[in-house]
C-alpha positions as CSV (number, residue, x, y, z in Angstrom):
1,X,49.7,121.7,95.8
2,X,49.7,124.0,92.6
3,X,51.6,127.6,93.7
4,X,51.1,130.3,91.5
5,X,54.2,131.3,89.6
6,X,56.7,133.9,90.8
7,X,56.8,137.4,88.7
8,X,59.7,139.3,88.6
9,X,57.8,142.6,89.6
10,X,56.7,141.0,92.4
11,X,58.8,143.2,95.9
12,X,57.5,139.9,98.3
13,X,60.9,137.7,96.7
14,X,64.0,138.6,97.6
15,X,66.9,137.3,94.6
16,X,69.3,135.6,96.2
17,X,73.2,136.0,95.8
18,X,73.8,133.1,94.0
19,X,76.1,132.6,90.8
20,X,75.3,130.2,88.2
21,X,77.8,127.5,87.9
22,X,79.9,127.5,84.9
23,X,79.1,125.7,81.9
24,X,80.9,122.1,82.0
25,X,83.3,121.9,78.9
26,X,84.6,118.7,77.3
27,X,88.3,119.7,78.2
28,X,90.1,117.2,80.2
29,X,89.5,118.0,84.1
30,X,93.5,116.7,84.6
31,X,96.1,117.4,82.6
32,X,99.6,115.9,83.2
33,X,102.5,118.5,83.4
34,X,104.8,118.5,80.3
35,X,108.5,117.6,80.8
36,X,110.6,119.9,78.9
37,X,114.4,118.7,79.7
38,X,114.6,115.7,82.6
39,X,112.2,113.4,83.4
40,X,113.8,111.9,86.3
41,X,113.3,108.7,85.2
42,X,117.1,106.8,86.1
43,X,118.6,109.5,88.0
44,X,119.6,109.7,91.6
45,X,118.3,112.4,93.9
46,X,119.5,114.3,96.7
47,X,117.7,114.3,99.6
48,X,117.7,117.2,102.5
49,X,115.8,115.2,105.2
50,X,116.1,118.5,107.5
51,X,113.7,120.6,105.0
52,X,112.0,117.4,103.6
53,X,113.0,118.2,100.2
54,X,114.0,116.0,97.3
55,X,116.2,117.5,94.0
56,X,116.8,115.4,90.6
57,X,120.9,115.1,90.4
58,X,120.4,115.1,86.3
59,X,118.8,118.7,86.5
60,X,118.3,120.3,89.9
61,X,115.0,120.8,89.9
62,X,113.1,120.2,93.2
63,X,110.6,116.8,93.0
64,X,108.3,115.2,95.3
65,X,109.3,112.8,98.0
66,X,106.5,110.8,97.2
67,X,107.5,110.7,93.6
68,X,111.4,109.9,95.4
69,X,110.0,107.0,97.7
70,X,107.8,105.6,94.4
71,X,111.4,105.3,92.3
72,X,113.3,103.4,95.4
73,X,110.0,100.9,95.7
74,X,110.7,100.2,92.3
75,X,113.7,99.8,92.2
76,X,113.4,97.7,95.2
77,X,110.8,95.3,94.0
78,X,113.1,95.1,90.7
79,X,116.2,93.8,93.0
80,X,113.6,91.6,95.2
81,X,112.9,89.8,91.9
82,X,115.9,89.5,90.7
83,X,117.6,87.7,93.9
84,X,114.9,85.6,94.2
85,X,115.3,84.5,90.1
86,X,118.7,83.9,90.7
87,X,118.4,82.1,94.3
88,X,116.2,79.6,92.5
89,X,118.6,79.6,90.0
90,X,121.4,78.3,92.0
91,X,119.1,75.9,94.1
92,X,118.4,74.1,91.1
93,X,121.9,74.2,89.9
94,X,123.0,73.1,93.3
95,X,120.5,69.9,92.5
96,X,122.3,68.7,89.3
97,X,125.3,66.3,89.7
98,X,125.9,66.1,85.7
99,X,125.7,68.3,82.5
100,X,126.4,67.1,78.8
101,X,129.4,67.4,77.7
102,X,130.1,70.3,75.0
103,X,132.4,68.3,72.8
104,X,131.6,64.7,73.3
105,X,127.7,65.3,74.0
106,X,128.3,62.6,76.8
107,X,127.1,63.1,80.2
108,X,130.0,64.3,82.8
109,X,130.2,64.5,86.8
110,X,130.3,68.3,87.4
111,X,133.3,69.5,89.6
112,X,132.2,71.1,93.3
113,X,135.4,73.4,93.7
């Protein structure tokens, strides 16, 4: 079906209110925030669990208790990691009856006290 094509003289076609979208850019659509003084990386925070607030100890400055609860998961997983590496540690110490000798290189019972 061929219609003919719209004139703008024509008083039948009423313009609609429409804006035309913006022109798209090759700017970043995200940006990340610059730090200027802390970055809250190995600090400890105070936490107001009445107002559901977080603040950085280093600096003051009010964070996210999302960004709070990411840190302690971190920190946690770190600990988990390290007990378990040194639980398997001292199982297979636990395991060994004799070492080599430092100054003689022969083998020697090792003491349990």
């Amino acid at each position: 079906m061929n219609l003919p094509p719209i004139h703008p003289d024509d008083t039948t076609v009423t313009a609609l209110p429409v804006t035309a979208r913006p022109a798209l850019t090759d700017a970043p659509m995200l940006q990340a925030v610059p730090y200027s003084h802390c970055r809250h990386s190995f600090t400890s925070f105070t936490v107001d669990a009445d107002a559901g607030k977080c603040f950085c100890k280093a600096c003051g400055e009010e964070v996210s208790p999302m960004f709070v609860l990411e840190r302690l998961m971190r920190q946690e997983s770190q600990w988990m990691r390290t007990r378990a590496a040194y639980q398997d540690e001292m199982q297979r110490l636990s395991e060994r009856s004799k070492t080599k000798c430092r100054k003689c290189g022969e083998m020697t019972e090792i003491s349990r006290k």
